[in-house]
VEXKE-702214 format. One record per residue (C-alpha): residue number from 0; residue in three letters; x, y, z. Coordinates in pm, whole numbers. Each point is the difference from the previous one (the first is absolute). Layout:
! residues N
   n res      X      Y      Z
 NUM ala      X      Y      Z
...
! end
This chain:
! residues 120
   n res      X      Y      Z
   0 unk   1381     41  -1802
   1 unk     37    329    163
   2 unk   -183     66    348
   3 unk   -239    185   -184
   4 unk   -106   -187   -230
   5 unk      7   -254    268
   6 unk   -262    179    165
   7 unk   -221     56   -308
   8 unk     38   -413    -25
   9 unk   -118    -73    359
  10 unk   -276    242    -12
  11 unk   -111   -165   -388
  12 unk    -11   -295    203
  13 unk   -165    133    315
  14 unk   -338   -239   -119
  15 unk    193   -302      8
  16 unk    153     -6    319
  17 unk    207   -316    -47
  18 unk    150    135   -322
  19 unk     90    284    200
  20 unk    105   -165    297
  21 unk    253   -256   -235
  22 unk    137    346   -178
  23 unk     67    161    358
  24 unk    153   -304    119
  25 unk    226    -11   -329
  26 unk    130    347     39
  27 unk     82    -73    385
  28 unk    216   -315   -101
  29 unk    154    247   -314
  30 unk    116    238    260
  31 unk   -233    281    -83
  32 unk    -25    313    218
  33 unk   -379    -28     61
  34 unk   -169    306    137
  35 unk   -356     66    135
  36 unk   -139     28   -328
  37 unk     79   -363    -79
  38 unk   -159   -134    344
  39 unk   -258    198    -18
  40 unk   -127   -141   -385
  41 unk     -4   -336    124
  42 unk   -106     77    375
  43 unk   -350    182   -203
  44 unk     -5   -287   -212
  45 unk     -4   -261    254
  46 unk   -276    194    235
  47 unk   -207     49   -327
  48 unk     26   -428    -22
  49 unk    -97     25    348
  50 unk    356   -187     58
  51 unk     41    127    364
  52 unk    257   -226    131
  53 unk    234     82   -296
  54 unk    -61    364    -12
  55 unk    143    -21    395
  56 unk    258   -210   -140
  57 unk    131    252   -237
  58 unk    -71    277    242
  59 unk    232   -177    232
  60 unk    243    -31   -270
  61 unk      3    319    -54
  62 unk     59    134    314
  63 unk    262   -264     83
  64 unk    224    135   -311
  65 unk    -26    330    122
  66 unk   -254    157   -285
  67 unk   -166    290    157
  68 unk   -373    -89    -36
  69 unk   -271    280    -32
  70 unk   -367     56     22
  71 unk    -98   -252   -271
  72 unk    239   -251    137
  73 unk   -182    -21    339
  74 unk   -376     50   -143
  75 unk     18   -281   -251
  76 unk    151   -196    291
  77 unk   -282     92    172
  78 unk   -288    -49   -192
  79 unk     98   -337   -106
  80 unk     23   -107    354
  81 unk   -355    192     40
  82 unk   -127   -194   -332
  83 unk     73   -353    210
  84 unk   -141    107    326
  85 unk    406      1    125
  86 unk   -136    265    228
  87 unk    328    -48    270
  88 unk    234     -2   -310
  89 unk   -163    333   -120
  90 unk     24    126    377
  91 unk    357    -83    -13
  92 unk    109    183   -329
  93 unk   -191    335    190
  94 unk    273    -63    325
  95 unk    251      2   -344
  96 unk   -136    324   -112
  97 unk     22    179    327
  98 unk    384   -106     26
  99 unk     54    120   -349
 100 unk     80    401   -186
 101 unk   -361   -157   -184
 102 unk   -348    199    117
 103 unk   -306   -203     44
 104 unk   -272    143   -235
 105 unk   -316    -74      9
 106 unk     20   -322   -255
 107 unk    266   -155    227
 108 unk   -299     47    329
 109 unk   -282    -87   -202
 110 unk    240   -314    -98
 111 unk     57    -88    334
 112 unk   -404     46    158
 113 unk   -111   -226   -250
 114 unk    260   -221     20
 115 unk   -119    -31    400
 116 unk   -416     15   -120
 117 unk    122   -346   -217
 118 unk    204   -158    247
 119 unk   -264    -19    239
! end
């Protein structure tokens, strides 16, 4: 399949995260040019599972293979780490943030205070 229809796919499968996880994984071992929109279908998915560790995971990913992430990237990030009380995790992604072209808004601080209320 084409990349867009790719992306229609990931997002279709954005409620089960390990469907979506197996068909990212799949189009990285094809060779596929995978943009933010990919990432970012699974990376929601896997914060909506609360699936912190591999929403970092792909986050990571992405940013190792050189995929520009954006706003939605770093939020979901975000509030999966603030959904597990990852509070230093979530603090960590901000420091991201600050380095990047991306603007905080207020999801990505509101993210990030709760994140620290949970921790502790």
């Amino acid at each position: 399949p084409g990349l867009r229809s790719s992306t229609r796919i990931l997002s279709g499968l954005a409620k089960a995260s390990d469907i979506a996880l197996v068909t990212l994984s799949w189009h990285e071992m094809n060779l596929y040019d995978l943009d933010t929109y990919h990432y970012s279908a699974v990376i929601g998915a896997c914060a909506k599972k609360d699936q912190w560790t591999r929403a970092s995971q792909l986050f990571n990913a992405m940013i190792r293979r050189a995929v520009e992430a954006d706003a939605f990237c770093f939020n979901a990030t975000i509030s999966a780490c603030e959904r597990a009380g990852e509070w230093d995790k979530a603090f960590q992604l901000l420091g991201v943030v600050a380095h990047s072209h991306v603007e905080s808004d207020a999801i990505t601080l509101s993210a990030v205070i709760s994140a620290c209320d949970k921790g502790g």
